[in-house]
N, C-alpha and C positions, 0 to 999 in steps of 0.2 A: 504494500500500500504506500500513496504517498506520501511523503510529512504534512502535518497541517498546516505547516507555515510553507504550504506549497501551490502557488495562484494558480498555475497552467494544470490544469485535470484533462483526461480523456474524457473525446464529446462522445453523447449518444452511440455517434454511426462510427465510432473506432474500434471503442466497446464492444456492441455488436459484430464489428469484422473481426475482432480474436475470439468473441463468445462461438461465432462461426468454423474458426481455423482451429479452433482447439475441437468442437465437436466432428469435424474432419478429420482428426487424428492426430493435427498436430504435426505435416509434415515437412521438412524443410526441404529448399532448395536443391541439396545433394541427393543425389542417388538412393535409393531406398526400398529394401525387396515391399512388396505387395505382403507380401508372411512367411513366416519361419516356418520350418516346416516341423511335425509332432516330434516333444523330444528335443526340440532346438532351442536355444535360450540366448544366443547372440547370433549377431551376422556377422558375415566374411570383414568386413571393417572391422569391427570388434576384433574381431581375430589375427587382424594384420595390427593391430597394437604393436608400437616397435617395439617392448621390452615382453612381447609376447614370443616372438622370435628366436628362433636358436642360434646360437652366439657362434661369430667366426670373424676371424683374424683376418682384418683389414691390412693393407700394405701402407708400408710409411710412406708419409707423403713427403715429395719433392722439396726442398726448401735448400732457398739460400743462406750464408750468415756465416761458416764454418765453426770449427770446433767451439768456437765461446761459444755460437744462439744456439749448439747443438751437442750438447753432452751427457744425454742420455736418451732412450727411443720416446718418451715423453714431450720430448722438445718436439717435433719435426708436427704432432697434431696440433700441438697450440700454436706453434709458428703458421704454419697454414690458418686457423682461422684469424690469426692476429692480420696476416694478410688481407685476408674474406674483407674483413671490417677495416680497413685501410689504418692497423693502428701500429704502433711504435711498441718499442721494450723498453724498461726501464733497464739499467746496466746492473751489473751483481753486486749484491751487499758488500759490505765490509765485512773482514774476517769477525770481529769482534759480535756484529750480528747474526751471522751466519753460526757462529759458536753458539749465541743465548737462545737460537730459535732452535737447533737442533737439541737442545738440551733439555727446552720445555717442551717440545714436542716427542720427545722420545724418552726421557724419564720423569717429567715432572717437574724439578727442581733447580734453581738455575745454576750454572757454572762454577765452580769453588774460584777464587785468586788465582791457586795456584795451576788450573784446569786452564784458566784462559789467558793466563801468562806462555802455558804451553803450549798453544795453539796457535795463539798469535807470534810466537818465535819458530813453528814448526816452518819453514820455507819451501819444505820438500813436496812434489807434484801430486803426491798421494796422500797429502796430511788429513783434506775434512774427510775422505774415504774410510781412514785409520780411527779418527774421532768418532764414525757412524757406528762404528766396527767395535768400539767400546761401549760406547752405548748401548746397543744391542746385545753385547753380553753382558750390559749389567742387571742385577735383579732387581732393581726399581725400574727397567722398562716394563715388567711385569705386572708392577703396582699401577704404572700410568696405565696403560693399553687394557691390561684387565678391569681397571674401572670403564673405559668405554663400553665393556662388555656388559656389565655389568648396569649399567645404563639401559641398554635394552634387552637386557634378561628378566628388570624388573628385581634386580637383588634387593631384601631388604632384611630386616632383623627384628622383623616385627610384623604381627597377623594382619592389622588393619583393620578394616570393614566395620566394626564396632567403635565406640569411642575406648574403652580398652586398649585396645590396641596393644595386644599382649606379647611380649619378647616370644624371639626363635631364639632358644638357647643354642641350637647345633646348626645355625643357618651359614655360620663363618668359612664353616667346612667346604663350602660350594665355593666362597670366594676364594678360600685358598687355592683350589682345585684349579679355578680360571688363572689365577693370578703363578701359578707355577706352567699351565698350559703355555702361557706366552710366551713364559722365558722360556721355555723347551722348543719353542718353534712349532707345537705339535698342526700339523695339516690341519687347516680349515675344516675341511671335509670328515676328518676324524675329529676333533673338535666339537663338531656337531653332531656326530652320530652319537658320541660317547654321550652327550645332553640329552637326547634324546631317546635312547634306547641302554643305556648304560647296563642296567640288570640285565636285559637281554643277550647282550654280548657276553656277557657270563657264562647262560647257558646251561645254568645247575641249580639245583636247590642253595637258595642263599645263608649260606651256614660255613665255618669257618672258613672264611675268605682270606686270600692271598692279600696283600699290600696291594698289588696291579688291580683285584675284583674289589679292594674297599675305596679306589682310587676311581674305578666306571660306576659305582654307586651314587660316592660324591658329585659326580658331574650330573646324574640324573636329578639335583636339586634345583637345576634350570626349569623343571616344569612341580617343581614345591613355591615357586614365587609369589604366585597372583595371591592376592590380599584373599583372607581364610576366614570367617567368621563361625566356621562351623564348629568352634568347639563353646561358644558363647550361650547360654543355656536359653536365651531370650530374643533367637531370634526367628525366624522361618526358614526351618532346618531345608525342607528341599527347597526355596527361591536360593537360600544362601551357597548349597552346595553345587546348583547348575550355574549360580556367578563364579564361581572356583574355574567351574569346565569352561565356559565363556571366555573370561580372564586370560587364562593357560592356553585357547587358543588363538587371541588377540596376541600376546607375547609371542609364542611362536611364529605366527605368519609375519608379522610387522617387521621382526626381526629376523627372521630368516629367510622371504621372499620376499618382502617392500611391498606389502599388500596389505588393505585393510578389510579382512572378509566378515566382520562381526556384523555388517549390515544388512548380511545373508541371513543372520539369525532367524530374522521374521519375516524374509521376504527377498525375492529377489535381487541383489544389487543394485540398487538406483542406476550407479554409473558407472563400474566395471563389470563384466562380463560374468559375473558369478554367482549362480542359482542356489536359490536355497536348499538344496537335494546337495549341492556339493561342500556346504558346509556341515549337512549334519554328518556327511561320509566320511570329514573331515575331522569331525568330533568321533564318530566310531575307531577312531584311528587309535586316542584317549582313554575313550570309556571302560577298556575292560582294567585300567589303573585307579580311574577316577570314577566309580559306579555310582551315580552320586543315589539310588537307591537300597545301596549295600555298603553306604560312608562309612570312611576310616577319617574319624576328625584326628588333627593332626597331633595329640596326644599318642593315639594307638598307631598311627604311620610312623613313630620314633622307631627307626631299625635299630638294635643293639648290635655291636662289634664281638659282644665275646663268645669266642671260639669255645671246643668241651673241653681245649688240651686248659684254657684260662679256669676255665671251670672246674677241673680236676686239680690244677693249681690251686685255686681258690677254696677249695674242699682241704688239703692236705694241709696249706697252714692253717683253717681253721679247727682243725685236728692237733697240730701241734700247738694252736693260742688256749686250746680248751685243754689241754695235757698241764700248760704253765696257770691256767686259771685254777686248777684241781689243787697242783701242789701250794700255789698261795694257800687255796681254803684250809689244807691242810696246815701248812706254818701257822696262817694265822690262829686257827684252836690251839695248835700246842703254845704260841705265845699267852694267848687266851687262859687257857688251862695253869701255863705256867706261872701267870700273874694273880690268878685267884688263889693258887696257894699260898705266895709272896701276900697276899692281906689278908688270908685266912690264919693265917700263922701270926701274924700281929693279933687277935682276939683271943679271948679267954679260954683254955683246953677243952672247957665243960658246953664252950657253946658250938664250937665248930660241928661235931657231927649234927646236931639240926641244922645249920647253914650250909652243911653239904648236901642234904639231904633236899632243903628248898629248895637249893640252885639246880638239884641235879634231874628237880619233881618239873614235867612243863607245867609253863606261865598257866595254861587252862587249866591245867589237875590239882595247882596248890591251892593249898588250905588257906586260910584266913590267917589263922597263925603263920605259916610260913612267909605269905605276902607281908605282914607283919615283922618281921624277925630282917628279911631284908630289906625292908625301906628300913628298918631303925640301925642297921649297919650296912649305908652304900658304897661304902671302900670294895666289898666285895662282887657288886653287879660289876664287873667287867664285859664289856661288849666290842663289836668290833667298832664302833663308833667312838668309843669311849680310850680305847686301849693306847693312842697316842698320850694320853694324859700319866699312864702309869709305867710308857716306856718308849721312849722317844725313838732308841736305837729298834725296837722291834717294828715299829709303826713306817721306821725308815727301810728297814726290808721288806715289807711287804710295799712301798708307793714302787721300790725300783722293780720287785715281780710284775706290779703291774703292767708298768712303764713296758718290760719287754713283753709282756704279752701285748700292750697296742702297737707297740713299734713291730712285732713278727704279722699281726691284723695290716698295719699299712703297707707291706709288702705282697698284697693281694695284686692279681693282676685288675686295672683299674676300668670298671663298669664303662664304656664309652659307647654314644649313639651318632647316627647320623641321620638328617635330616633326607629324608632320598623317595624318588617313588619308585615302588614294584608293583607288582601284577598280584595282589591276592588268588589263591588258588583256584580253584573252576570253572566251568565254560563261561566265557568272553558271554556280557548281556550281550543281550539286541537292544539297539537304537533306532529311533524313530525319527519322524522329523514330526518337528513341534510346530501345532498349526499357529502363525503368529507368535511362533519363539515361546510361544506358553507351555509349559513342562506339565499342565495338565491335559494337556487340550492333544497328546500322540497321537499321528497319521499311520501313514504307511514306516515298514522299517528299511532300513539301508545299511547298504554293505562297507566298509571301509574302502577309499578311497582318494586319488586326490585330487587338485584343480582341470576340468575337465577343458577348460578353454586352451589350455596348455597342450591338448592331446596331439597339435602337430609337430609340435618339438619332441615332447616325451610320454608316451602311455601315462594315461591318466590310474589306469588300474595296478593297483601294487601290486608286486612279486612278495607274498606272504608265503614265506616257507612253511612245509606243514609243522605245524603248535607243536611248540615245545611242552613239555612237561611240569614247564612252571613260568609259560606267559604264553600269548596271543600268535605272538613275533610281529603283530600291527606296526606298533611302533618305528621297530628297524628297517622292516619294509618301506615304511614313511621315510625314516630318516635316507637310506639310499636313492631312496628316490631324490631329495631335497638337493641330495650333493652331486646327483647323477650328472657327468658333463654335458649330458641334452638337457638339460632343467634351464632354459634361457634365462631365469632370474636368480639365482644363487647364486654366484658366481661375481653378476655385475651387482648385483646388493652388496656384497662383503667390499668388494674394489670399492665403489663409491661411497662407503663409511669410512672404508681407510682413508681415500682422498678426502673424504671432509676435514677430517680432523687431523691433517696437516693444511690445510686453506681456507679452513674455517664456512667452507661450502661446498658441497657436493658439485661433483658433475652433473646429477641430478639432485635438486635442491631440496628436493619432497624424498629425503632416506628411508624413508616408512612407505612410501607412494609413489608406486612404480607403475599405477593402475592409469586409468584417462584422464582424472582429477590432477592428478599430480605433474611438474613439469620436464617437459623434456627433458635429454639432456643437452648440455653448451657445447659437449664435444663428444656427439654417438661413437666415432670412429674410434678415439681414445679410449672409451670405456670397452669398447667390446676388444679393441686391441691387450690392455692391463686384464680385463677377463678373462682371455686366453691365455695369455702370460701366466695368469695369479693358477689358471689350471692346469697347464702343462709343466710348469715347476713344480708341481705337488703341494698347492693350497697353502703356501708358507707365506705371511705375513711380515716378515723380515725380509725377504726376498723382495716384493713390494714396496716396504721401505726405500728399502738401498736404490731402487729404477726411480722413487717418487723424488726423493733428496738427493739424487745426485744429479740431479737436471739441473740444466738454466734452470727452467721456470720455478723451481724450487728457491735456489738459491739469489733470483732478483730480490733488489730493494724496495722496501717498502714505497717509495716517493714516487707515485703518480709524474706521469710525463702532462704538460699542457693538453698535447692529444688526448690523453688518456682520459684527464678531467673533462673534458668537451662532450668525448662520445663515450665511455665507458666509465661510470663514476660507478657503477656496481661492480667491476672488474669481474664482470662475466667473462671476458676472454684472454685473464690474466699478463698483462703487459706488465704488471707491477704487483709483488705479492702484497695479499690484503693484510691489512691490518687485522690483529683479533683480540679481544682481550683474553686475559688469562681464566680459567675458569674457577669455580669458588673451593675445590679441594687443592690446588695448584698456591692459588693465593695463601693459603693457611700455611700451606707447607714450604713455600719460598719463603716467608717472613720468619719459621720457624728454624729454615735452615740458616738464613742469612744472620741471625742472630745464634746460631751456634747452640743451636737449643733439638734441635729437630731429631728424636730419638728415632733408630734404623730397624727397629725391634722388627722381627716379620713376623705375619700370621699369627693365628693362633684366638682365641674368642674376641667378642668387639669390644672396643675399647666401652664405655657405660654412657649415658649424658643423661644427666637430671636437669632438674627446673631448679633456678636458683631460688633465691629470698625475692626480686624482683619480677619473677616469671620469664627471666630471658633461660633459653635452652644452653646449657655451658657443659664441658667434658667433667664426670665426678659421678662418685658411687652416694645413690639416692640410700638419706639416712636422716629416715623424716619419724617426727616425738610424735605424739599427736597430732599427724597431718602436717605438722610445721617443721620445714627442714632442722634436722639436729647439728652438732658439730661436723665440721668437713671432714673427711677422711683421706686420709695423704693417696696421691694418686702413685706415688715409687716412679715418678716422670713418664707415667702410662698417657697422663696428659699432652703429651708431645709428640708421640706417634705420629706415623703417616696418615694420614685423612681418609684413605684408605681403610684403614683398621678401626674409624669411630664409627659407633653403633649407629644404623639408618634406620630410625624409629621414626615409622611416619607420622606421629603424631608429634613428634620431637625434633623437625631440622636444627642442626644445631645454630645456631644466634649470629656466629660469628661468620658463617657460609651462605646463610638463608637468602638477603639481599642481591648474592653474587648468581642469583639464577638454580641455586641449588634444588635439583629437581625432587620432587613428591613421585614417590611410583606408585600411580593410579593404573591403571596396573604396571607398567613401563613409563622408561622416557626414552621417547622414538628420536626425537633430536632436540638438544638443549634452548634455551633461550636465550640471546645475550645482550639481554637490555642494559641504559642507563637511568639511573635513576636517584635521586635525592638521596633516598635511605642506604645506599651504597657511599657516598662522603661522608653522611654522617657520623656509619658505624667505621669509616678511614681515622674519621674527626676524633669521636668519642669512644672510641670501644675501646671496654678494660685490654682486651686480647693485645688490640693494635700498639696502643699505648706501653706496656708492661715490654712489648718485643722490640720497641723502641728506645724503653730502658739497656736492654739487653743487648743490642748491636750497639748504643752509646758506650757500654763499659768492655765488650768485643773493641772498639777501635782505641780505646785508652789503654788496652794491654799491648797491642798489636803495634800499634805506633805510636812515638812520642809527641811530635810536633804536629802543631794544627794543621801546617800543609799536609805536611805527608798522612795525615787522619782523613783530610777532605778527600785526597785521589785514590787512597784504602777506599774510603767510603762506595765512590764514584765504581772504581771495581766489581766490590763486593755487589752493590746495587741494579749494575746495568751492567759491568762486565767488559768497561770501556775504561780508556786515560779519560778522566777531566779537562776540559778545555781550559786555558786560562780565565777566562772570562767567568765560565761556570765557579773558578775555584776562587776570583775573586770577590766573588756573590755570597759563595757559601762564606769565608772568612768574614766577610762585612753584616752577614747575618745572625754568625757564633758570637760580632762583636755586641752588637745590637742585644742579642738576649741576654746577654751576660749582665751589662747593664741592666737592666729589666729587672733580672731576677736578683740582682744583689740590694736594688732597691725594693721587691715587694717580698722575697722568702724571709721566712722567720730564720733567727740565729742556727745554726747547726748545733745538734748535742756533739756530733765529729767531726774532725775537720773542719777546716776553713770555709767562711762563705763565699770566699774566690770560688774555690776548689766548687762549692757545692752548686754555685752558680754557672761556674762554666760545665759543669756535667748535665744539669738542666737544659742547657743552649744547645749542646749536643742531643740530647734530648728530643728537643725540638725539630731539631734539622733532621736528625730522622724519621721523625714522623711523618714530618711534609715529604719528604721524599718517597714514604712509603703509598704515598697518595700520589703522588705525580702519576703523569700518562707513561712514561718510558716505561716504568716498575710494573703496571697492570698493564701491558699491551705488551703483544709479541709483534716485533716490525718486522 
């Protein structure tokens, strides 16, 4: 409709000619069969979708420029459309940039001193090749790249779906699982199948499992992600359990074939090619994991890791802990025993045989008198409670019996779960398709299968070997299919995630949307050319790298040419690499390394985050009196971890990330956002985090270097990973001089040291902080 503050309305006779053209059908101008024929649910247009297509390797195009505009096979497609568009190239970065981008784009974190001290003096022809080369073996590439994954796996460490929002104690498992896949190189294609069908490829009753079968387990937590409320006593147990299957496979396809098929649910695809018959084929694929009429909330989906040999372990010391508890019981009676004589032997000769006689009558059977006779002499109740009182050294061998009986109990072998899905035992349901997506309302039933639009590139019908013993084998059939070299979208989906996130935009800009919604790509030839490449290498994502970054186009400068700005201010056809900012676990973890704080710890559970006193989301183990938080409990510098490792409670972004675009996984996040915005200066401005790491790199450059100058071009370094200009470093100086003053006139006296001293730490202070706000720090040029 139009707005009301809108004068120009459609008259009568317009109105009528579309109320007309839509009762006609609605048909345009192009070409258009008459009808489908039974059984058909797109046309041949539909079907000719370029990213419907099976993938083939295009030949390099012609270009001129020599070895600089052409240094890896990368170049020669962008040069051609730079040509297309009559546009220029920017020339190549400067080493010192070329150093800070490969560093956050490949680990994370930016370049140490002495990292781009060596770079920048490397002179030899093969230096940033050497640099790539290190990177890539390091295991914080693993941490960067596996959070991309992680991104659109929908990882999270928490149920969701209720306001609860209840911890996954064993969800970490999955991350680690991703995050050592990358540093391993392991094949894309493998990679995926192991996500998808991981119990499968086992192949056996899941019962003591090797390290390799508890390693394809963990990776089947890819499809434990979608937000869970099934274990929440208060809600609508089946809507709740078919949003799980929904979820799980909105995350799979988005992520794995740049498709968004959840609109199938209730109905045909608006507007790409995909019937609702092939999404529930697509859910039969699932179903016999995720029954949601024979639900396993995810309490009872906790697989346990221990083996019978742990088990028979665990039987045999408790066999020996209850041998050491026997002989205690025993010591202690004769200590016992031996101390009632020691105070019966203090009393009268004439009394003792009644007092042995009470003591030795039970408590139920004595007499009145007896009960008697012992309360009015209590020297002699001796108990095991009492018996340190009447001998300290006997009290002291029995705490060390005990001591070894729990110290022989902690050497059990130790209970451990994982968060995973498997196939419960017996025949695979039947699924339906739900009329209207409504889970009461079942049709007809359907076979597993997969995208039928796809059928001229690759059989739509899976290769299901006959069922195993203890799964479907649906699932692997699926996953083979996904990575099948005729599957025309797997392949350029995974390429054009990689390419995003070295340019901050896809070749195709819609990485979820591969469909007709979504946009072309800028450079088809390019993507199907890296396709090919990314598959006949063997799905390796290092390999990719090394063809992405070692191009020109890689390594131009950020600085638009005049041309560039005229016709190409989107740098859709990369003349000039784009600018990006840094993203919000990146930022945490450059502020935490640059200030020497940034602990390396790997894996292992998520780091915690509570609510503060304030309500802001901060890292720290919840330890709340009454509802109101208690005393802090020291984090042992678990605080400082890689960002990577802090707990993703959706109900809990943490404070310090949330403004920097920090994603909610509803169920996934298919591509990040990277806005500006107010609340991002501020928390630069005022955040305890920002401020405290501020401190922190102030008293880093007071150990590091003596003199102000040589502090500002440490600083400049550390910061950007560059010399200081003069100019910059006569700024910085005349700024250190400025706050010094400031603060010697507004700071109260110091209890230590001098108010020089305290003043000029302060200004340093300062100047890091503004620094940490500049544009150079958050943006990769």
């Amino acid at each position: 409709m139009p707005p009301e503050d809108v004068e120009q309305r459609l008259t009568s006779d317009e109105l009528a000619r579309l109320e007309a053209w839509i009762a006609q059908g609605a048909r345009t101008a192009r070409e258009e069969p008459a009808s489908l024929e039974a059984g058909t649910y797109f046309t041949e247009e539909e079907r000719r979708h370029w990213s419907f297509q099976r993938i083939q390797r295009p030949a390099l195009p012609e270009t001129a420029g020599g070895s600089e505009a052409v240094q890896s096979s990368v170049d020669p497609f962008v040069l051609s459309r730079l040509s297309e568009h009559g546009l220029d190239r920017a020339p190549q970065a400067a080493p010192a940039t070329r150093l800070r981008r490969a560093f956050l784009d490949l680990i994370g974190v930016p370049p140490s001193v002495e990292e781009t001290r060596r770079f920048v003096a490397d002179t030899t022809p093969d230096a940033y090749e050497k640099l790539l080369d290190r990177l890539l073996a390091s295991p914080a590439y693993g941490e960067r790249w596996g959070r991309h994954w992680l991104d659109v796996a929908g990882y999270a460490d928490s149920e969701g779906y209720t306001d609860a929002d209840s911890e996954r104690p064993y969800a970490y498992r999955y991350r680690d699982y991703v995050i050592r896949a990358f540093n391993a190189d392991l094949p894309l294609d493998q990679f995926v199948t192991e996500q998808l069908a991981g119990d499968e490829l086992i192949g056996r009753a899941l019962k003591n499992l090797t390290d390799d079968e508890v390693r394809l387990l963990e990776a089947t937590g890819f499809l434990r992600t979608a937000p869970d409320g099934t274990a929440a006593g208060d809600v609508d147990q089946p809507l709740a359990r078919n949003e799980v299957v929904a979820k799980t496979i909105e995350i799979a396809s988005s992520s794995l074939l740049g498709l968004t098929v959840s609109c199938a649910q209730c109905h045909h695809h608006r507007y790409d090619p995909i019937p609702q018959q092939d999404y529930y084929r697509l859910r039969a694929v699932f179903e016999p994991a995720l029954n949601w009429q024979q639900w396993l909330s995810p309490p009872k989906r906790r697989f346990s890791l221990y083996t019978d040999a742990d088990k028979a372990a665990a039987e045999k010391i408790e066999q020996e802990a209850k041998a050491l508890d026997a002989a205690r019981a025993r010591k202690q009676e004769e200590f016992i025993a031996a101390t009632f004589e020691k105070e019966l032997a203090k009393l009268d000769a004439t009394l003792r045989p009644a007092i042995r006689a009470a003591r030795e009558t039970t408590e139920k059977e004595r007499t009145a008198e007896q009960k008697q006779l012992l309360a009015k002499y209590p020297s002699v109740n001796v108990t095991s409670s009492s018996l340190y009182l009447y001998d300290g050294k006997a009290a002291g061998v029995l705490k060390k019996m005990t001591e070894d009986a729990t110290k022989l109990r902690a050497t059990k072998p130790q209970q451990e779960y994982l968060r995973a899905l498997f196939e419960p035992s017996g025949t695979p349901p039947k699924t339906f398709l739900f009329h209207r997506g409504d889970h009461q309302q079942p049709k007809q039933e359907v076979q597993p299968a997969a995208l039928s639009v796809l059928s001229e590139a690759i059989d739509s019908q899976l290769s299901v070997e006959s069922p195993q013993a203890v799964s479907s084998g649906r699932r692997l059939a699926f996953a083979r299919w996904v990575t099948d070299r005729n599957n025309p979208l797997f392949a350029r989906v995974q390429v054009n995630r990689i390419w995003l996130h070295h340019f901050g935009q896809g070749i195709v800009r819609t990485p979820a949307d591969f469909g007709t919604l979504g946009t072309p790509p800028t450079h088809p030839k390019l993507l199907d050319w890296l396709a090919t490449e990314f598959m006949e290498s063997g799905f390796g994502a290092k390999h990719l790298h090394r063809l992405i970054m070692t191009s020109a186009t890689y390594q131009r400068d950020s600085q638009a040419t005049a041309l560039q700005l005229q016709k190409d201010r989107e740098q859709r056809w990369l003349g000039s690499m784009p600018i990006r900012r840094i993203d919000a676990e990146t930022l945490r973890d450059a502020v935490l390394a640059l200030s020497d704080d940034l602990n390396y710890r790997r894996g292992g559970p998520a780091v915690p985050v509570m609510a503060d006193r304030v309500g802001q989301f901060v890292i720290g183990k919840e330890n709340l009196n009454a509802g109101r938080p208690g005393p802090v409990i020291a984090m042992q510098g678990e605080e400082y971890r890689r960002s990577i490792y802090v707990q993703v409670r959706r109900s809990r972004p943490l404070s310090v990330m949330e403004p920097f675009d920090l994603p909610r996984m509803e169920p996934n996040c298919k591509v990040r956002a990277a806005s500006t915005s107010a609340t991002q200066a501020l928390l630069m401005m005022n955040g305890d985090f920002v401020l405290k790491q501020a401190d922190r790199l102030a008293r880093r450059l007071a150990n590091e270097a003596s003199e102000q100058p040589q502090q500002v071009a440490l600083l400049w370094m550390i910061l950007y990973a560059r010399e200081v200009t003069a100019d910059e470093q006569q700024a910085a100086l005349a700024f250190l001089k400025g706050q010094t003053a400031t603060f010697l006139e507004s700071l109260p006296k110091p209890k230590e040291g001098t108010a020089e001293a305290q003043a000029q730490h302060e200004a340093w202070v300062s100047l890091c902080h503004a620094l940490f706000s500049s544009n150079e720090f958050l943006y990769i040029e």
